[in-house]
ROBA-646772 format. One record per atom (N, C-alpha, C): residue number from 1; residue in one letter; x, z negated, y. Coordinates in Angstrom, 2 decimals. Example, Ala and Ser with C-alpha at 12.3 -4.5 7.8 and 13.67 -1.06 7.14 Angstrom:
2
SITE     k   r         u         w         v
SITE     1   A     13.19     -7.80     -5.69
SITE     1   A     12.30     -7.80     -4.50
SITE     1   A     13.20     -7.80     -3.30
SITE     2   S     12.85     -7.08     -2.25
SITE     2   S     13.67     -7.14     -1.06
SITE     2   S     12.90     -7.87      0.03
//
This chain:
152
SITE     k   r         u         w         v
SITE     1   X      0.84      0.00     -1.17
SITE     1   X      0.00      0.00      0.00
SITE     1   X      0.89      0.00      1.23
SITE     2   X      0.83      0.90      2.02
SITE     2   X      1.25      1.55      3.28
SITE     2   X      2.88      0.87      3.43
SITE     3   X      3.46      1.38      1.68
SITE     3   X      4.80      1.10      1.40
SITE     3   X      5.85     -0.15      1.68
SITE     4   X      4.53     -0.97      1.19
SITE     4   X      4.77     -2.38      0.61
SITE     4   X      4.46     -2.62     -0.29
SITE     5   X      5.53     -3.84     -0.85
SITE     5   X      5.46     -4.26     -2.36
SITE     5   X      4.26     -4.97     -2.42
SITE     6   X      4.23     -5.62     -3.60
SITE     6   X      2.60     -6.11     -3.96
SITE     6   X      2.71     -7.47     -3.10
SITE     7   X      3.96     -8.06     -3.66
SITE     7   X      4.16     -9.70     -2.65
SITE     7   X      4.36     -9.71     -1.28
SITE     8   X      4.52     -8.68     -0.64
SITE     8   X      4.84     -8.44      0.72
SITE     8   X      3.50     -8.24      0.91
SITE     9   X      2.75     -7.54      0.62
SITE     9   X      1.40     -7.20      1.31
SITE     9   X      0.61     -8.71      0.68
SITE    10   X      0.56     -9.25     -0.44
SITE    10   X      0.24    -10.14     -0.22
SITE    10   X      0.78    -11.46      0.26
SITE    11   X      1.91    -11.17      0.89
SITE    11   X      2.29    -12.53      1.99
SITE    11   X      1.27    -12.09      3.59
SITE    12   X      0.61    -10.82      3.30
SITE    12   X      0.18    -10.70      4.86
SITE    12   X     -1.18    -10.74      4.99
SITE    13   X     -1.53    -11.11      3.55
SITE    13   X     -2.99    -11.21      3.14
SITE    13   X     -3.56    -12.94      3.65
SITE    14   X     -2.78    -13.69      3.28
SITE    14   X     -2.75    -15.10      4.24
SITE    14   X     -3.38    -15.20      5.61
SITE    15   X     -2.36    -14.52      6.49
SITE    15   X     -2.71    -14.52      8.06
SITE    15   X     -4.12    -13.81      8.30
SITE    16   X     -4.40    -12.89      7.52
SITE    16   X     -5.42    -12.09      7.62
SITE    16   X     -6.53    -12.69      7.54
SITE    17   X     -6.72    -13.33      6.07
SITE    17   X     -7.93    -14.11      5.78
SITE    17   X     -8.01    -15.42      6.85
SITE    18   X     -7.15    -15.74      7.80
SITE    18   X     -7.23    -16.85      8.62
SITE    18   X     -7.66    -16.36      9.69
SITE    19   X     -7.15    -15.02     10.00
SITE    19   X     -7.83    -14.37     11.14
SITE    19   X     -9.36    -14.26     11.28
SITE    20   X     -9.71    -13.52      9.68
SITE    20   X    -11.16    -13.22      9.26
SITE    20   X    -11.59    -14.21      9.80
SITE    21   X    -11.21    -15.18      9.40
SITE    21   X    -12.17    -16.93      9.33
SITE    21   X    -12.29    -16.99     10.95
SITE    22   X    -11.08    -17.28     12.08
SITE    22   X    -11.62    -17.64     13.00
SITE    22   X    -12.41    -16.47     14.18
SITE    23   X    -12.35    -14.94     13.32
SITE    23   X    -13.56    -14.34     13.83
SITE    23   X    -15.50    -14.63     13.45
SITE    24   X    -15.18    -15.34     12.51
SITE    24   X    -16.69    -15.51     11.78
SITE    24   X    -16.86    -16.41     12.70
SITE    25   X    -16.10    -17.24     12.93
SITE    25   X    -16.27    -18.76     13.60
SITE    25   X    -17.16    -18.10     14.99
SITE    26   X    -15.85    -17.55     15.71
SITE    26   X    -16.22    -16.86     16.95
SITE    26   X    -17.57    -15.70     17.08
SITE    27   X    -17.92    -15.25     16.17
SITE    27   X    -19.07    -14.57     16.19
SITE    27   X    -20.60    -15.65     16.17
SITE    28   X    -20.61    -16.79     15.00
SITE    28   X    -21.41    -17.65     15.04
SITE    28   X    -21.63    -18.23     16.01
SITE    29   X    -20.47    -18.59     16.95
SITE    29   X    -21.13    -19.51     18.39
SITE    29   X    -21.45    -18.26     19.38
SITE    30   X    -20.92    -17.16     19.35
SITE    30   X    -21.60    -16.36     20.16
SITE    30   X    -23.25    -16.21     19.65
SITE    31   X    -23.66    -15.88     18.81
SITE    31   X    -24.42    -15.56     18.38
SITE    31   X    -25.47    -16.58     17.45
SITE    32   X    -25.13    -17.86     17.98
SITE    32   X    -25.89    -18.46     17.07
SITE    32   X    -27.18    -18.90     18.10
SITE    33   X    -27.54    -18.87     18.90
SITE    33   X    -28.85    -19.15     19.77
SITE    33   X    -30.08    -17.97     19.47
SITE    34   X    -29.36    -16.66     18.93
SITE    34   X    -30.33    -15.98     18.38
SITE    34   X    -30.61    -15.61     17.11
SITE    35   X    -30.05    -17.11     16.38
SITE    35   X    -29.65    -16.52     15.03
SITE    35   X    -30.21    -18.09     14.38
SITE    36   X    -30.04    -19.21     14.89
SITE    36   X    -30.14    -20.27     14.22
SITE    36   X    -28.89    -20.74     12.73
SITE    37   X    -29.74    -21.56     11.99
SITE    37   X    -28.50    -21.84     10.91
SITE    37   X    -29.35    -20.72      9.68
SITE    38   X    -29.64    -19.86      9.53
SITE    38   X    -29.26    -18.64      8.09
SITE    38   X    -27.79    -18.14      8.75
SITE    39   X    -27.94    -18.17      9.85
SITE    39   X    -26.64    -17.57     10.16
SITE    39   X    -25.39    -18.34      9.89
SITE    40   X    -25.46    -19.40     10.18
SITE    40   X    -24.48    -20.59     10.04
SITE    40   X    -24.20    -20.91      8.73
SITE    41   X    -25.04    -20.75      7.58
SITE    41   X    -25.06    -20.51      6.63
SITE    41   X    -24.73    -19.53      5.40
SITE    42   X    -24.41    -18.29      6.72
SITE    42   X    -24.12    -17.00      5.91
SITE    42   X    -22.55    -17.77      6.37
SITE    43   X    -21.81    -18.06      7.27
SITE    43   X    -20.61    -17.65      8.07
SITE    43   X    -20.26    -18.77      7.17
SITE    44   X    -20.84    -20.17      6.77
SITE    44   X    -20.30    -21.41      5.85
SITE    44   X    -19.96    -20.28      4.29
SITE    45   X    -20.88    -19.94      3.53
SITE    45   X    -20.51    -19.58      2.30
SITE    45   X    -19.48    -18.17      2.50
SITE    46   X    -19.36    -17.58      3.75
SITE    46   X    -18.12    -16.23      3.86
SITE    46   X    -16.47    -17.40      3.92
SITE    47   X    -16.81    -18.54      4.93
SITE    47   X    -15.81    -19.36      4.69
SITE    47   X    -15.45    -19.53      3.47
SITE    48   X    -15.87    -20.47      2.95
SITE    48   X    -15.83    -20.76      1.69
SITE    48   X    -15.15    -20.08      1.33
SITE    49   X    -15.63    -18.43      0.80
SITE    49   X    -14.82    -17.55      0.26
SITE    49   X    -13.63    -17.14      0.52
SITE    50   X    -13.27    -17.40      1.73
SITE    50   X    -12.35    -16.77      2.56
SITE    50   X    -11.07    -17.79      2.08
SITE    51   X    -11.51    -19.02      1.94
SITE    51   X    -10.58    -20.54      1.25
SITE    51   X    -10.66    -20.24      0.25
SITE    52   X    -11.18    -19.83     -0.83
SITE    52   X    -11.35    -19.75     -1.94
SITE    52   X     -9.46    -18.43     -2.55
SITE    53   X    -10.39    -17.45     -1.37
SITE    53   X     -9.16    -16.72     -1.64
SITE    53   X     -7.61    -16.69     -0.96
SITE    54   X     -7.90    -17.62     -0.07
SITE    54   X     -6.79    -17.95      0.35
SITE    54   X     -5.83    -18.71     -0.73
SITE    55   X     -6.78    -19.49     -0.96
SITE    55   X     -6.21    -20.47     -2.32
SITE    55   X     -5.38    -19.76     -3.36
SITE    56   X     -6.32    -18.42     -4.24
SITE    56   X     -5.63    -18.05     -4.83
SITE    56   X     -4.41    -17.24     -4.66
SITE    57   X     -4.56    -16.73     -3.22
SITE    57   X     -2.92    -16.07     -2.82
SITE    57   X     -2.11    -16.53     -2.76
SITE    58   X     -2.52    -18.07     -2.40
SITE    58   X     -0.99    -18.75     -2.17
SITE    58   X     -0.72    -19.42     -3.96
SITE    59   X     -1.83    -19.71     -4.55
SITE    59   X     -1.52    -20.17     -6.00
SITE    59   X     -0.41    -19.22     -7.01
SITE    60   X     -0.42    -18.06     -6.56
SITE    60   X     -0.19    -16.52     -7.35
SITE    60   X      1.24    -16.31     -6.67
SITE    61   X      1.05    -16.20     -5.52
SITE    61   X      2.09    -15.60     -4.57
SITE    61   X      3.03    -16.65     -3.88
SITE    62   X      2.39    -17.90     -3.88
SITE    62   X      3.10    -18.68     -2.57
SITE    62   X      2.71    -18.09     -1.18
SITE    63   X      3.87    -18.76     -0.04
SITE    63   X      3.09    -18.81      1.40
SITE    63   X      4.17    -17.47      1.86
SITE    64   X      5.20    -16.79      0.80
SITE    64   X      5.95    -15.91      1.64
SITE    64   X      6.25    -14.49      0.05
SITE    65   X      5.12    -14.60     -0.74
SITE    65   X      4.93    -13.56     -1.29
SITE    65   X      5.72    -13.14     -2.40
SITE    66   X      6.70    -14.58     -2.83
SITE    66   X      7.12    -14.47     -4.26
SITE    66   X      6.17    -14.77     -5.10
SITE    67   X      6.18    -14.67     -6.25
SITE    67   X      5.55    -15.03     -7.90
SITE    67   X      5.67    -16.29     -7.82
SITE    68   X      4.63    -17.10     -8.08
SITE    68   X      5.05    -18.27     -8.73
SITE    68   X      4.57    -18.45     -9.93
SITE    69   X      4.26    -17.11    -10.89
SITE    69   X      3.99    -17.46    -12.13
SITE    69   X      2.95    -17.78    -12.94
SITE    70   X      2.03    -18.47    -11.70
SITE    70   X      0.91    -18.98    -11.84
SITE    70   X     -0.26    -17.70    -11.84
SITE    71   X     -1.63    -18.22    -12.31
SITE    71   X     -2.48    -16.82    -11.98
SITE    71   X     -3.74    -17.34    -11.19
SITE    72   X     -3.72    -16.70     -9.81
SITE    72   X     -4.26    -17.08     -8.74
SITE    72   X     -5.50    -15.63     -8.81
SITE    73   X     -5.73    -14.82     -9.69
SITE    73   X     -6.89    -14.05     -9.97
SITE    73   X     -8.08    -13.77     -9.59
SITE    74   X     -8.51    -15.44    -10.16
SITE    74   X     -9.53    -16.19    -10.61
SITE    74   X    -10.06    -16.54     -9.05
SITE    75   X     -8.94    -17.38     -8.36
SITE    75   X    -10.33    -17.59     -7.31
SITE    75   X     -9.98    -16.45     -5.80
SITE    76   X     -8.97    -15.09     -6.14
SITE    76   X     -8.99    -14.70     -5.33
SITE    76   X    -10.77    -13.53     -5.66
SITE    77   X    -11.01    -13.45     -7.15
SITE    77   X    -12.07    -12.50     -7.46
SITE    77   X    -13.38    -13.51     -6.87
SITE    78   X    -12.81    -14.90     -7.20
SITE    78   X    -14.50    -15.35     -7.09
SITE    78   X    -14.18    -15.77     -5.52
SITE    79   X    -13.27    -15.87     -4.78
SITE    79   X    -13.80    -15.83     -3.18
SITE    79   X    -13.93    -14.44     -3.16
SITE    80   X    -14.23    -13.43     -3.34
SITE    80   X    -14.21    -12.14     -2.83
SITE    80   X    -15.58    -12.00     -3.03
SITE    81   X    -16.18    -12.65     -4.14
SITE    81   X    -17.58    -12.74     -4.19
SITE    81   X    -18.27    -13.19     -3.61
SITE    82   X    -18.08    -14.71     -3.35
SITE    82   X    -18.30    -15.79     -2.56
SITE    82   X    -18.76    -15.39     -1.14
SITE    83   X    -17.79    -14.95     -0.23
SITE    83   X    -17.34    -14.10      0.58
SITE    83   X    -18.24    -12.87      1.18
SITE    84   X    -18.53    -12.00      0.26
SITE    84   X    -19.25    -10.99      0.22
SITE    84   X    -20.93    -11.64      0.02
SITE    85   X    -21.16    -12.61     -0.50
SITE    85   X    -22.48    -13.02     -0.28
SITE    85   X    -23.16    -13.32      1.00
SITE    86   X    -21.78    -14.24      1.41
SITE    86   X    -21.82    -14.72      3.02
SITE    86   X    -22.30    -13.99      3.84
SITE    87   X    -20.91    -12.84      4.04
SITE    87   X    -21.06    -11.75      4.88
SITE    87   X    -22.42    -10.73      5.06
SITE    88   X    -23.15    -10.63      3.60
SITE    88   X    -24.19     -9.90      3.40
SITE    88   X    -25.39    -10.47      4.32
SITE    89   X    -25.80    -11.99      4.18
SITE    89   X    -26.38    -13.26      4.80
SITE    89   X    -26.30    -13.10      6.08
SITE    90   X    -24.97    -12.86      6.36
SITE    90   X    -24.65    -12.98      7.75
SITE    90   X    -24.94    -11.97      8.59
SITE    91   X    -25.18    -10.47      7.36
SITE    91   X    -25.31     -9.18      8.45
SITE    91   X    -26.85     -8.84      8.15
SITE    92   X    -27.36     -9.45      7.29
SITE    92   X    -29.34     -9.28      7.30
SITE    92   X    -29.60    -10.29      8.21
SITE    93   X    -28.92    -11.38      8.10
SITE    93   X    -29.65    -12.32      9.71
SITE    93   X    -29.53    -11.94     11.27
SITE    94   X    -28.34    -11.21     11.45
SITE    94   X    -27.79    -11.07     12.47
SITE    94   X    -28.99     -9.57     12.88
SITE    95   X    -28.90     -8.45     11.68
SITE    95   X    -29.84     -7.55     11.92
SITE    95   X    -31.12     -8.13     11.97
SITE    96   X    -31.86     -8.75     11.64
SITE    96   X    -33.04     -8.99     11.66
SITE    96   X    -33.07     -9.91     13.50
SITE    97   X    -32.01    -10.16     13.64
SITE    97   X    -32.30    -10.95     14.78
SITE    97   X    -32.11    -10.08     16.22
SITE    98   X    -32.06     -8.66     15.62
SITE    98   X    -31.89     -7.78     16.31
SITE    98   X    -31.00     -7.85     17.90
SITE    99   X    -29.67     -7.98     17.15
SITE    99   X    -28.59     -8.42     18.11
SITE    99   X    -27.74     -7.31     17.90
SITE   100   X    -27.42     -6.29     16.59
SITE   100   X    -26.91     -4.79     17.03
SITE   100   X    -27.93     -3.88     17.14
SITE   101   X    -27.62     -2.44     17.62
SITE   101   X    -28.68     -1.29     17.44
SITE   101   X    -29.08     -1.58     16.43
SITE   102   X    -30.38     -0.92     15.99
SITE   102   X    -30.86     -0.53     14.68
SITE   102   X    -29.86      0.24     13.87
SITE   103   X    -29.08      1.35     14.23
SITE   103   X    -28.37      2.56     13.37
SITE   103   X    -27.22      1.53     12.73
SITE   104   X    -26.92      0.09     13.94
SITE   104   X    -25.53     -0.78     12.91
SITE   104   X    -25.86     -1.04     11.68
SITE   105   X    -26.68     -0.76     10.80
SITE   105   X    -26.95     -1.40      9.08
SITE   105   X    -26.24     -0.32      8.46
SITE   106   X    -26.03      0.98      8.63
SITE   106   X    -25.14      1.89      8.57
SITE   106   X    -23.50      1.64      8.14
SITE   107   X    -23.23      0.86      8.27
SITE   107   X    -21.53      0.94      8.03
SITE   107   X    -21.52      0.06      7.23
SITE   108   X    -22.77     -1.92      7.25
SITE   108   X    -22.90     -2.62      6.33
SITE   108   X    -23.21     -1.94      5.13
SITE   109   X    -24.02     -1.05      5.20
SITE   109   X    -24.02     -0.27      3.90
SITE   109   X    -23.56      0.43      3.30
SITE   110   X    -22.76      1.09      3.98
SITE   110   X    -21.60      1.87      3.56
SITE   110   X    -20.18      0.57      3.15
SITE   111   X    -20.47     -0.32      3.73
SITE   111   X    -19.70     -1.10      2.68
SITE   111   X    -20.07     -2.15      1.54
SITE   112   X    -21.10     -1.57      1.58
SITE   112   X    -21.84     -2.64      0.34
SITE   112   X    -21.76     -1.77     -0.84
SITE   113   X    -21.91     -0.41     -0.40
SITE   113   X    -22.17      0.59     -1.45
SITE   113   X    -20.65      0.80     -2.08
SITE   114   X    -19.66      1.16     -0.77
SITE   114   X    -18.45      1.22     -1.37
SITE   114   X    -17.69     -0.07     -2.48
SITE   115   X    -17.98     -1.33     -2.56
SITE   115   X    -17.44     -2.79     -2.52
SITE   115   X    -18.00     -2.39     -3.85
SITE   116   X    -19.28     -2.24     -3.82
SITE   116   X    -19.81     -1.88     -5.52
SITE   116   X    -19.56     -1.41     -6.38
SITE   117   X    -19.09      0.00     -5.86
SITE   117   X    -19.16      1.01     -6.74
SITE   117   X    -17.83      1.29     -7.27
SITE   118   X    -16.60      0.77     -6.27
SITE   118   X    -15.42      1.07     -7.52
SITE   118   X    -14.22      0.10     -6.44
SITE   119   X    -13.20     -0.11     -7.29
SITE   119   X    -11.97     -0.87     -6.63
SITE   119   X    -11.33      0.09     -5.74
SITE   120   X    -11.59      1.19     -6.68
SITE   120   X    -10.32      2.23     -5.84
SITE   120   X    -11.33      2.36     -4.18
SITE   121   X    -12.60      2.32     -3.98
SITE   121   X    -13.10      2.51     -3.03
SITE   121   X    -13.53      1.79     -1.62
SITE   122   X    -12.48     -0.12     -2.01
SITE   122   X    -13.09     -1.28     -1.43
SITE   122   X    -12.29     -1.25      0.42
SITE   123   X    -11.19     -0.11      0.32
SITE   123   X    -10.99     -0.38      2.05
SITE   123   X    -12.24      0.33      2.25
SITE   124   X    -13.10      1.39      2.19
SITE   124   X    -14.01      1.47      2.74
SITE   124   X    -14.81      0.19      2.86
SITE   125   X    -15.19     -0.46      2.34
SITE   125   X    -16.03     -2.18      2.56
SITE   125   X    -15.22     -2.66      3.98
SITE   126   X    -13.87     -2.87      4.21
SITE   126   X    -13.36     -3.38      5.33
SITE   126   X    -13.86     -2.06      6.23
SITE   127   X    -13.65     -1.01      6.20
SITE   127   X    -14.04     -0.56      7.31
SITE   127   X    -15.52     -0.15      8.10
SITE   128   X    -16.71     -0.49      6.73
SITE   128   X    -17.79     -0.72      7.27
SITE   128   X    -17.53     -2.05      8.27
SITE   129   X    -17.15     -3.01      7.79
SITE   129   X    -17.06     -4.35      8.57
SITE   129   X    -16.33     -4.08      9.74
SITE   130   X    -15.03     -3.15      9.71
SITE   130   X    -14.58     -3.25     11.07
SITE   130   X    -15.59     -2.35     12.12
SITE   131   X    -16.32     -1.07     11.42
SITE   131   X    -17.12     -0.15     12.36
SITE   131   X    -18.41     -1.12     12.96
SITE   132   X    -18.80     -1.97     12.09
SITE   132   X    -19.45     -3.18     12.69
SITE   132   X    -19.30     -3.94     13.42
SITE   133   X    -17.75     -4.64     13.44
SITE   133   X    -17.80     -5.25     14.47
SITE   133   X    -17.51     -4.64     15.62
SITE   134   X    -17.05     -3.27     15.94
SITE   134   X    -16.78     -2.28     17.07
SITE   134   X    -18.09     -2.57     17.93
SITE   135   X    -19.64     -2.07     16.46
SITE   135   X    -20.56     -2.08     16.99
SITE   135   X    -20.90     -3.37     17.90
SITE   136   X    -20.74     -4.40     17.32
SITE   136   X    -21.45     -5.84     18.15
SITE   136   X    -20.62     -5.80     19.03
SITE   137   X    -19.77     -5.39     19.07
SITE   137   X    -18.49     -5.44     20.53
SITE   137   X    -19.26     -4.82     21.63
SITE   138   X    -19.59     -3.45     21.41
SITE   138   X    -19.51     -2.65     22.39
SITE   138   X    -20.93     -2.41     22.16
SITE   139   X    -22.07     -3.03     21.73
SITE   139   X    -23.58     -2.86     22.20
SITE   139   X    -23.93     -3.12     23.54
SITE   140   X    -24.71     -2.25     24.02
SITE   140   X    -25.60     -2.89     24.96
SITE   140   X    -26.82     -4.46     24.46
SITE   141   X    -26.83     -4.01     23.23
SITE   141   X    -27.57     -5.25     22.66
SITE   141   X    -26.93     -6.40     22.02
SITE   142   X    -25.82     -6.67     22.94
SITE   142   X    -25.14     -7.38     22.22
SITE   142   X    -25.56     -8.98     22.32
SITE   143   X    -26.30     -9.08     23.51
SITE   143   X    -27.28    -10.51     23.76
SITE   143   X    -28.37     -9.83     24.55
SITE   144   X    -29.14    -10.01     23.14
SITE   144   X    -30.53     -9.24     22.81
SITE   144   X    -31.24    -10.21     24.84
SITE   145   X    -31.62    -10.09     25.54
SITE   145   X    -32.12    -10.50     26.83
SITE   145   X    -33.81    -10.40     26.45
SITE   146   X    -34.44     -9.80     25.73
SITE   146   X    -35.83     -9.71     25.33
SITE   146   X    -36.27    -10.15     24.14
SITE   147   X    -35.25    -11.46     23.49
SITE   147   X    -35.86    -12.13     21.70
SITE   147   X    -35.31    -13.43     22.55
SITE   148   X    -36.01    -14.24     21.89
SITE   148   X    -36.30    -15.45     22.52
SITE   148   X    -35.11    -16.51     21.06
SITE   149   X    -34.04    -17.22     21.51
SITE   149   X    -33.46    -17.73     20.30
SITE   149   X    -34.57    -18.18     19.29
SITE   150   X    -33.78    -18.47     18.49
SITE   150   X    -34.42    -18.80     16.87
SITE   150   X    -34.39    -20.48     16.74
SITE   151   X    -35.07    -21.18     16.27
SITE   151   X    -35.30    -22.58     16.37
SITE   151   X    -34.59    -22.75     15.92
SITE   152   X    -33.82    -23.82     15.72
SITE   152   X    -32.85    -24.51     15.13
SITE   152   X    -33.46    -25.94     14.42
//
């Protein structure tokens, strides 16, 4: 992968999933007055996952991308699941709370479909998520001014 070894790319898989995390964070307080806790709830179980697989990178790899022998597999597959439940939670609440265009379910689905359907096909899944978050970036609907928040 973009001519790195397996332990090198996964020493950079660390920072990444920490990044992920404190964008979920940052999306939830933006967005949680029109979203309530399903949302808070999608962004808790994407956490989760996100620790889950953090866990197993560093169990597998360590914190600088040697072997340690060990097999960290297990909870990098089941945070990836974990993870992907969240995120799913997080992008039917967020759509229903009609905080991107309508056309944003488009790229979530294009990465739900890709994530599914084969390994060889899962950067498409990141890049539905990144064409998504472009979208909530750069909406005009990005604080819906005509939905009234969601009770909490």
């Amino acid at each position: 992968m973009l001519g790195l070894t397996e332990g090198a790319a996964r020493a950079l898989l660390g920072p990444a999933l920490v990044l992920a995390s404190v964008g979920l964070w940052t999306l939830l307080r933006r967005y949680r007055a029109h979203t309530g806790r399903p949302a808070a709830a999608g962004v808790l179980l994407a956490q989760i996952g996100l620790l889950l697989m953090l866990a197993g990178n560093v169990v597998e790899f360590g914190l600088v991308g040697r072997e340690t022998g060990t097999d960290g597999a297990t909870l990098l597959g089941a945070g990836a699941l974990v993870s992907l439940a969240g995120l799913l939670g997080l992008g039917v609440v967020l759509i229903r709370a009609h905080v991107p265009p309508p056309w944003s379910s488009l790229p979530l689905a294009l990465g739900l479909v890709c994530f599914l359907g084969a390994l060889v096909l899962v950067p498409f899944f990141g890049l539905g998520l990144v064409l998504w978050g472009f979208v909530l970036l750069g909406s005009s609907a990005a604080t819906p001014a005509d939905s009234e928040p969601a009770p909490t």
